[in-house]
C-alpha positions, 0 to 999 in steps of 0.5 A, a space after each residue: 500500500 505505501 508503494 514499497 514493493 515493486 508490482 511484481 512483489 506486491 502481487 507475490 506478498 497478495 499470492 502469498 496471503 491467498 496461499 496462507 489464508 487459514 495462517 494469516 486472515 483466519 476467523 478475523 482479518 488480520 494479524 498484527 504480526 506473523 508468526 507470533 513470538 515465542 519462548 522468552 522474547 515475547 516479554 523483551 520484545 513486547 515489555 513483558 505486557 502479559 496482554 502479549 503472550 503467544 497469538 495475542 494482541 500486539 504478538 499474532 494477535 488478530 485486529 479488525 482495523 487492518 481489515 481497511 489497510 487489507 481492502 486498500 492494498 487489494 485494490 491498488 493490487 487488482 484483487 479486490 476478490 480477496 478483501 470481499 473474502 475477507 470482509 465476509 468473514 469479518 461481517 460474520 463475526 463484528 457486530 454479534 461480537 460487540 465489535 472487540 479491539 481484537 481477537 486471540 489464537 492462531 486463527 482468530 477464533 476468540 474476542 481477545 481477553 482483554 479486549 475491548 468492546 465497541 471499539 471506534 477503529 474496528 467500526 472504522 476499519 470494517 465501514 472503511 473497508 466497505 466503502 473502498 470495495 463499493 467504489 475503489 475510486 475513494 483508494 485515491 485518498 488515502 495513495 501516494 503522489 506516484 500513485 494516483 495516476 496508477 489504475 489497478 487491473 483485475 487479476 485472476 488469483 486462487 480465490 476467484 469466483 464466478 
């Protein structure tokens, strides 16, 4: 999204996250961090916050306010089929869950223990996410220069359905 990577990385790092859907999306877009930390560099790495164990918030934890970052590279990839996949399973889960800050374990199955509700962010990524896939025009706002004049082309990927 911020125009780092090549087009040709770009389209591995979107073949990649299809090929890894279970490890890197899950139940609930997406991960914060893959893979998690283990052993004793988690608490050097994270400050020893017990909040950041193994598949837990800021270490694999899983965050619904990246679902709009997902969506936006997505789309600047010409593969949109992957962040509808994605909202899909975030529109599932968001509102019976009480919209939490976060999600636990490797696939996101579980409301973070010490999430919290109703977050703003998570509201925001989800509606975010939605307008831009409804009319990937609102993409230009959030682009670089070198980017606005770029128009993405749809490409076939191993989740495409007709």
């Amino acid at each position: 999204l911020s125009s780092l990577a090549t087009p040709e990385q770009s389209t591995a790092i979107m073949d990649l996250i299809e090929e890894r859907w279970e490890e890197l999306i899950g139940e609930m877009p997406l991960k914060i961090c893959y893979p998690a930390i283990e052993n004793h560099e988690w608490r050097i790495v994270t400050g020893c916050d017990p909040k950041n164990t193994r598949w837990s918030y800021h270490n694999g934890g899983s965050w619904p306010v990246l679902l709009w970052l997902l969506t936006a590279a997505c789309i600047k990839t010409g593969r949109p089929q992957i962040a509808r996949r994605a909202i899909d399973l975030a529109e599932r889960r968001l509102l019976k869950d009480g919209w939490p800050e976060y999600y636990d374990g490797k696939l996101g199955r579980y409301v973070g223990k010490q999430a919290r509700k109703f977050q703003t962010w998570s509201i925001a990524g989800y509606l975010v996410a939605k307008m831009m896939l409804e009319d990937p025009s609102h993409l230009g706002m959030i682009s670089l220069e070198e980017d606005k004049a770029m128009k993405p082309v749809l490409k076939r990927s191993a989740s495409w359905t007709n």
